[in-house]
C-alpha positions as CSV (number, residue, x, y, z in Angstrom):
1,X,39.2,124.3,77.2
2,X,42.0,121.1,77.7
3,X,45.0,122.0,79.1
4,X,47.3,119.7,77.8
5,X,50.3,118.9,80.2
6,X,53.4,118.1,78.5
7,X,56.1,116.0,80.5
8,X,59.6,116.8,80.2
9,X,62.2,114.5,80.8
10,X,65.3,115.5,82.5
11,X,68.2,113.6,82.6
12,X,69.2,111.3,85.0
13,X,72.1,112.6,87.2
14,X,74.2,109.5,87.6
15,X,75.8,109.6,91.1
16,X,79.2,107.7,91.4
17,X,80.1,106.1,94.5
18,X,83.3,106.9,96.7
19,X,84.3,103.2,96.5
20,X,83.8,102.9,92.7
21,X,86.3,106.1,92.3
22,X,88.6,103.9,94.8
23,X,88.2,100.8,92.8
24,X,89.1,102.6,89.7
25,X,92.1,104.5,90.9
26,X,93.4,100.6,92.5
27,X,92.8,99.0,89.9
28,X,94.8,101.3,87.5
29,X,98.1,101.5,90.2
30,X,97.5,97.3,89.9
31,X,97.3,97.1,86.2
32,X,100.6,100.0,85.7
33,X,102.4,98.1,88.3
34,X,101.8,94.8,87.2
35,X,102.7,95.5,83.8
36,X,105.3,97.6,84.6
37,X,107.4,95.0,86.8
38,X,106.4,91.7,84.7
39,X,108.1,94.2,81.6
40,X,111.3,94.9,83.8
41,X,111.3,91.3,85.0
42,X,111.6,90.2,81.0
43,X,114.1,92.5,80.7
44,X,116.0,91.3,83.5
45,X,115.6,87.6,82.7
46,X,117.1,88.3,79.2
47,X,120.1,90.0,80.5
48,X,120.8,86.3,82.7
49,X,119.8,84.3,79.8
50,X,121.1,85.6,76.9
51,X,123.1,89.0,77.2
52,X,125.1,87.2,79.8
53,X,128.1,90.1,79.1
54,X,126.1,92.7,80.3
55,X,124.7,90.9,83.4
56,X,125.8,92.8,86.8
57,X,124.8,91.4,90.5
58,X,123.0,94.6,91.1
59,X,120.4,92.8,88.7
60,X,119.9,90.0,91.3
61,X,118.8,92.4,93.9
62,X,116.8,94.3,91.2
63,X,114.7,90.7,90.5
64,X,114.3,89.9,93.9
65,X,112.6,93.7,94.6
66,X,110.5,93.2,91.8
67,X,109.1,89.6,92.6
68,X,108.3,91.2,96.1
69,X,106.5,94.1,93.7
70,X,104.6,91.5,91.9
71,X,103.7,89.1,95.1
72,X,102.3,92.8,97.0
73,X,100.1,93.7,94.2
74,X,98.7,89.9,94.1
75,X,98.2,89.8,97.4
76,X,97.0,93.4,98.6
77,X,95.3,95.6,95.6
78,X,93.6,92.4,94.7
79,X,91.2,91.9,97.4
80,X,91.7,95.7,98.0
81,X,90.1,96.5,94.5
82,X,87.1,93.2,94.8
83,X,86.6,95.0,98.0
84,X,85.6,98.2,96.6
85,X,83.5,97.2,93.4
86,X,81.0,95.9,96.3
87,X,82.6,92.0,96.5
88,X,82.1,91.1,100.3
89,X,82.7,88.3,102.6
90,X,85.2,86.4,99.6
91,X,87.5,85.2,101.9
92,X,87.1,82.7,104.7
93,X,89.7,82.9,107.9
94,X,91.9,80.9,105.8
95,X,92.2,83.2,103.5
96,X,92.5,86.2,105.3
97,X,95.4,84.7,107.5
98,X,96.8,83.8,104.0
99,X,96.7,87.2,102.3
100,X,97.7,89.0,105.1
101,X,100.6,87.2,106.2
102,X,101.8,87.4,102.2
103,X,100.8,90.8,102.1
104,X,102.8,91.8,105.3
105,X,106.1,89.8,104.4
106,X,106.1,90.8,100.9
107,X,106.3,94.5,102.5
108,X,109.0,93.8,104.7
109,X,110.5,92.2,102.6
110,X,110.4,95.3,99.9
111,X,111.6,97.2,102.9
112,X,114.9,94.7,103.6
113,X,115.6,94.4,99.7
114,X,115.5,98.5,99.0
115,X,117.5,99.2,102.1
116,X,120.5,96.1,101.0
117,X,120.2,97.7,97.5
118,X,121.1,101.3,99.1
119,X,123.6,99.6,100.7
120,X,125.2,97.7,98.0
121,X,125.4,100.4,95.7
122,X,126.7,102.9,98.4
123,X,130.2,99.8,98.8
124,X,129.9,100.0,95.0
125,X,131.3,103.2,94.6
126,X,133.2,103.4,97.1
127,X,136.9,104.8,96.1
128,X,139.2,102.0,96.6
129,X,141.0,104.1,99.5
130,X,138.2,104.2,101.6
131,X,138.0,102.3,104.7
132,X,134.8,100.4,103.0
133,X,137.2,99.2,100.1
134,X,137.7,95.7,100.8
135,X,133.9,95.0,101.0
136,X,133.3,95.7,97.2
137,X,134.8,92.3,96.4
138,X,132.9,90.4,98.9
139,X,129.8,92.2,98.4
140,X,128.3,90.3,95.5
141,X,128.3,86.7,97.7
142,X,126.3,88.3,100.3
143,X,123.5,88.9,98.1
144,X,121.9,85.4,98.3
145,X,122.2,84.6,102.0
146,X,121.0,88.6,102.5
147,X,117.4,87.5,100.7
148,X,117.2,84.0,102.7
149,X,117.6,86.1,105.8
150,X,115.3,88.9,105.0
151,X,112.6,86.0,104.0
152,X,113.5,84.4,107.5
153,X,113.2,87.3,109.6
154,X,110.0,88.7,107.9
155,X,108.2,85.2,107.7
156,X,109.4,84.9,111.6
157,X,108.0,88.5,112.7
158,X,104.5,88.3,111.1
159,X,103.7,84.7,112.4
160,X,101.2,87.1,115.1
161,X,99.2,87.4,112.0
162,X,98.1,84.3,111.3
163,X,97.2,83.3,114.4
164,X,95.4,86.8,115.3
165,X,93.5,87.7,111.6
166,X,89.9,86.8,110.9
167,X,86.8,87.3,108.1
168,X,84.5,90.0,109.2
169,X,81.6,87.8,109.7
170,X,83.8,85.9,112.6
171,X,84.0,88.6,114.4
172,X,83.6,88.5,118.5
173,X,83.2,91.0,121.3
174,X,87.3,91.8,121.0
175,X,88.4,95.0,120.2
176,X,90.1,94.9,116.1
177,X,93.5,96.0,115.9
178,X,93.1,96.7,112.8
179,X,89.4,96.2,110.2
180,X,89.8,96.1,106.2
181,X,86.7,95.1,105.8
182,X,87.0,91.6,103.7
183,X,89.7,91.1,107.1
184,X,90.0,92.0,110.6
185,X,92.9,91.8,113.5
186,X,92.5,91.0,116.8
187,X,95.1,90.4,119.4
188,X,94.1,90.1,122.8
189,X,97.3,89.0,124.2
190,X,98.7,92.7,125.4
191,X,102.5,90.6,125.6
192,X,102.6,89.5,122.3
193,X,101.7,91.7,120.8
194,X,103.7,94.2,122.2
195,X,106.6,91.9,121.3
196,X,105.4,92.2,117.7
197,X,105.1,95.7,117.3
198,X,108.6,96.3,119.0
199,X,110.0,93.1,116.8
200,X,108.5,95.3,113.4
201,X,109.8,98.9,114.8
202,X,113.4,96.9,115.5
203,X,113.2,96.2,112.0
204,X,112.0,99.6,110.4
205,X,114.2,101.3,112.3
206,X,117.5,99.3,111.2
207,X,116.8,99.3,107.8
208,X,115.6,103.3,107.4
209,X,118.7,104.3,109.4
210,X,121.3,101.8,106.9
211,X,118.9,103.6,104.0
212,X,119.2,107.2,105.2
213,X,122.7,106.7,106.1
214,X,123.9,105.4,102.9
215,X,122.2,107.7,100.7
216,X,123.3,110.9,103.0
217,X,127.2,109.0,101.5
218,X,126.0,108.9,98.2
219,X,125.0,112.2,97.4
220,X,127.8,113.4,99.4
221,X,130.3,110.8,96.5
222,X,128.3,112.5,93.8
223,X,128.4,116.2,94.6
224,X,132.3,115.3,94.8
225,X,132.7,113.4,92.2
226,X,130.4,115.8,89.8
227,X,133.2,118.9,91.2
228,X,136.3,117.0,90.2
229,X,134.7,116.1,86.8
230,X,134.6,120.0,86.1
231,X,137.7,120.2,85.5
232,X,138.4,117.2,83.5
233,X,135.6,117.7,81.4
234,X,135.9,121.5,80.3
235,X,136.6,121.2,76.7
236,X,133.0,118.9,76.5
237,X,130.1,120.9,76.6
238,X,127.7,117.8,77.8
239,X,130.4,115.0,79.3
240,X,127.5,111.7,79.6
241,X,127.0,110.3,83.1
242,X,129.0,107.2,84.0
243,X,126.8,103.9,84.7
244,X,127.5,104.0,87.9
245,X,126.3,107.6,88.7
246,X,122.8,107.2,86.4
247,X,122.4,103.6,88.7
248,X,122.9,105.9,92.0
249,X,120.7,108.2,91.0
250,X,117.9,105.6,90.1
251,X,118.7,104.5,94.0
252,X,118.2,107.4,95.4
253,X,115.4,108.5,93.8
254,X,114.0,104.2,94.9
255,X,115.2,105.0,98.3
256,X,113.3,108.7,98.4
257,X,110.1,107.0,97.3
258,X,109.9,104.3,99.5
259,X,111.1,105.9,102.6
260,X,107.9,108.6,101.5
261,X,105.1,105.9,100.9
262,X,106.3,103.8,103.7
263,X,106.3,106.4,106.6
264,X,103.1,108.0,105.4
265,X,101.1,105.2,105.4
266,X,102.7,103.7,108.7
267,X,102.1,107.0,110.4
268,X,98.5,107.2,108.6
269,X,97.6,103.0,109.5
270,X,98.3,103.9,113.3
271,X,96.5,106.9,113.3
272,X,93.1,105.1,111.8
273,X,93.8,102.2,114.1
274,X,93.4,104.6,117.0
275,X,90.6,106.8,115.5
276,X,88.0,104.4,114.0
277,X,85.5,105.3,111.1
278,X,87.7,107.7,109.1
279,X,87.0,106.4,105.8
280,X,88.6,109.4,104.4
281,X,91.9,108.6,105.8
282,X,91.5,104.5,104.7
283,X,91.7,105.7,101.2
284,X,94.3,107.2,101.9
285,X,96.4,104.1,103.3
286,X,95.0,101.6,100.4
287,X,96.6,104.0,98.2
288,X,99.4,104.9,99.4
289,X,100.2,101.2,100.1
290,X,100.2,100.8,96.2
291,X,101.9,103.2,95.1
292,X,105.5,102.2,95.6
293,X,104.7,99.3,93.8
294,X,103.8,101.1,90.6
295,X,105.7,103.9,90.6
296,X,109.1,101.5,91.0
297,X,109.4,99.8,87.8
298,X,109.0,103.2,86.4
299,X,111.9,104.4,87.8
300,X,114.1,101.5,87.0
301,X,112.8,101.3,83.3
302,X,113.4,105.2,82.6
303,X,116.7,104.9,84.0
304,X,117.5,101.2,83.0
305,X,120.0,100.0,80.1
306,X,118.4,97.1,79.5
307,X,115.9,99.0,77.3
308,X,118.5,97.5,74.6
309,X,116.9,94.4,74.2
310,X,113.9,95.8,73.5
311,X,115.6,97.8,70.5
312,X,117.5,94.5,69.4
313,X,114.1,92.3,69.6
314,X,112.4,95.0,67.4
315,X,115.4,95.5,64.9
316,X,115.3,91.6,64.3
317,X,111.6,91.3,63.9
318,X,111.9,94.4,61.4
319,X,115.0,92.4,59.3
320,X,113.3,88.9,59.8
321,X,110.0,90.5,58.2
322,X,112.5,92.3,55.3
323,X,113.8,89.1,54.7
324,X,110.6,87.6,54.3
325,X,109.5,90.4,52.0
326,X,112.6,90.1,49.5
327,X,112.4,86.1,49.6
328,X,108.6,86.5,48.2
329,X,109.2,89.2,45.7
C-alpha cells in the first residue's frame, strides 16, 4: 500500500526591513516637502512678477525660508533616503564635507530666517504708540542685509565641518563625534571644538529667546486685539480675520513647529552622540530633522492668499479652452 505524500505550499511570509520602513517614510516627507515648497515658491514668484499690487516684503522673508527648505531636503533626506534603501559608501570625503556643511548651514540658516520672520511680523503689528513704532518703517530695508548676515555667520560657524567630516571607509582610531553612516565626524582638537559648540549654542540661544520672546508679544496683541473687536463687531455674527491676524497666526503656528522639531532632535542628536548604537533613537533624529521641512509649506499654503493665482490660472485656462470651443463650432 503507497502512501502518497502530498506537499503543501505555504506562503512566503515577506519580512520588511526597519530601513526599508525608514526609507519609505523619508522619502515621502522628501517628495511632500519638495513639492510642497517648489508650489509655494511658484506662487511667490508670481506675486513679484506679475501681481506686483499684492506683493508685501513679508514675501521676501517667506522665499528665502523656503529656498533654505528646498537646499535641506537636497542636501539631507537625499543621501539620508539612498542610505536606507541599502546604497553605501556613495560619497567620497569630498562629498561628505560637501553635504554636511550644506546641510548644517541650510539649518541654521532656517533657524535665523524663522526667528527674523517672528520678529518682523511682531514690529508689524505693532500699534503705532508703542515704543517699537518707528521700526515698522525701517523694517523692510533690513531684510536683505539680515539674510547676507545669517549666510555669513552660519557659513563662518560650520567651517569645523569641513575640516573634521569623513566617508566611513576613512575612518581611523579617533573617537566619531558624530556617525551617519554614508558620513562620520571627528574632531580631535578638544579647543576647537569647544569653540564650535559654544559658537552654535550662542547662536540657538539668541535666536530661540528673539522667537519665544516675540511670539509671548503676539499672542498677548491678539488676545487684545480679539477683546476690543467684541465690541465693535456685535451686530456680525462671524466678523473675518484681518490679514494681518491670519499672517500672525500662520507665524506662530511656524514658530511652534520649529522650536518643537528643532529642540527634539538637538536634545535627541546629543543624546545618541553620547550613547552609541541606539538605532532606535537615529530614526528618530533623521525624522524629525525632516519634518519641519515638509510640514512648513503646508502651513503657509493653508493659510496663504496667494492661492488666488492658482484660481485666476485655472479660470483662464477654463475661458481660453471656451473660447476655443465656440471659435470651432
Amino acid at each position: 500500500m503507497q502512501v502518497s505524500c502530498i506537499k503543501v505550499k505555504r506562503p512566503m511570509n515577506v519580512m520588511v526591513s526597519g530601513d526599508t520602513i525608514l526609507g519609505v517614510f523619508i522619502l515621502s516627507q522628501v517628495g511632500i516637502g519638495f513639492i510642497g515648497n517648489t508650489l509655494l515658491l511658484v506662487l511667490l514668484t508670481n506675486t513679484f512678477l506679475v501681481q506686483l499690487h499684492t506683493k508685501k516684503p513679508i514675501d521676501l522673508i517667506f522665499i528665502h525660508l523656503i529656498l533654505v527648505n528646498v537646499m535641506t531636503i537636497l542636501f539631507s533626506g537625499i543621501p539620508e533616503v539612498m542610505n536606507a534603501f541599502g546604497v553605501r559608501n556613495f560619497l567620497d570625503d569630498i562629498g561628505c564635507k560637501v553635504v554636511m556643511y550644506l546641510y548644517r548651514v541650510t539649518r541654521g540658516l532656517s533657524l535665523c530666517t524663522t526667528s527674523f520672520l517672528s520678529i518682523f511680523q511682531a514690529i508689524i503689528i505693532t500699534p503705532s504708540n508703542s515704543r517699537w513704532a518707528w521700526l515698522k518703517p525701517k523694517i523692510s530695508t533690513y531684510i536683505f542685509p539680515a539674510f547676507c548676515s545669517f549666510w555669513i555667520i552660519n557659513m563662518l560657524i560650520y567651517i569645523r565641518v569641513i575640516m573634521s567630516t569623513w566617508a566611513p571607509y576613512n575612518t581611523t582610531e579617533v573617537r566619531p563625534v558624530y556617525s551617519l553612516t554614508y558620513c562620520i565626524g571627528k574632531d580631535p582638537d578638544h579647543l576647537q571644538s569647544a569653540i564650535f559648540l559654544g559658537s552654535m549654542v550662542l547662536r540657538d540661544f539668541l535666536c530661540v529667546f528673539l522667537m519665544v520672546w516675540t511670539s509671548v508679544y503676539m499672542v498677548k496683541f491678539l488676545f487684545t486685539h480679539r477683546k476690543r473687536l467684541q465690541h465693535v463687531h456685535r451686530t456680525s455674527l462671524s466678523p473675518r480675520p484681518s490679514p494681518e491676524t491670519k499672517a500672525t497666526h500662520t507665524i506662530l503656528a511656524l514658530v511652534s513647529c520649529f522650536v518643537f522639531f528643532y529642540w527634539s532632535n538637538s536634545f535627541l542628536t546629543i543624546y545618541v552622540s553620547h550613547k552609541h548604537n541606539i538605532k532606535g533613537l537615529e530614526n528618530i533624529t533623521i525624522i524629525l530633522s525632516h519634518s519641519y521641512p515638509a510640514i512648513c509649506p503646508l502651513l503657509l499654503i493653508k493659510n496663504h492668499n496667494k492661492l488666488f493665482f492658482l484660481n485666476c490660472a485655472f479660470s483662464k485656462m477654463r475661458k481660453s479652452s471656451q473660447h476655443t470651443v465656440s471659435l470651432n463650432a
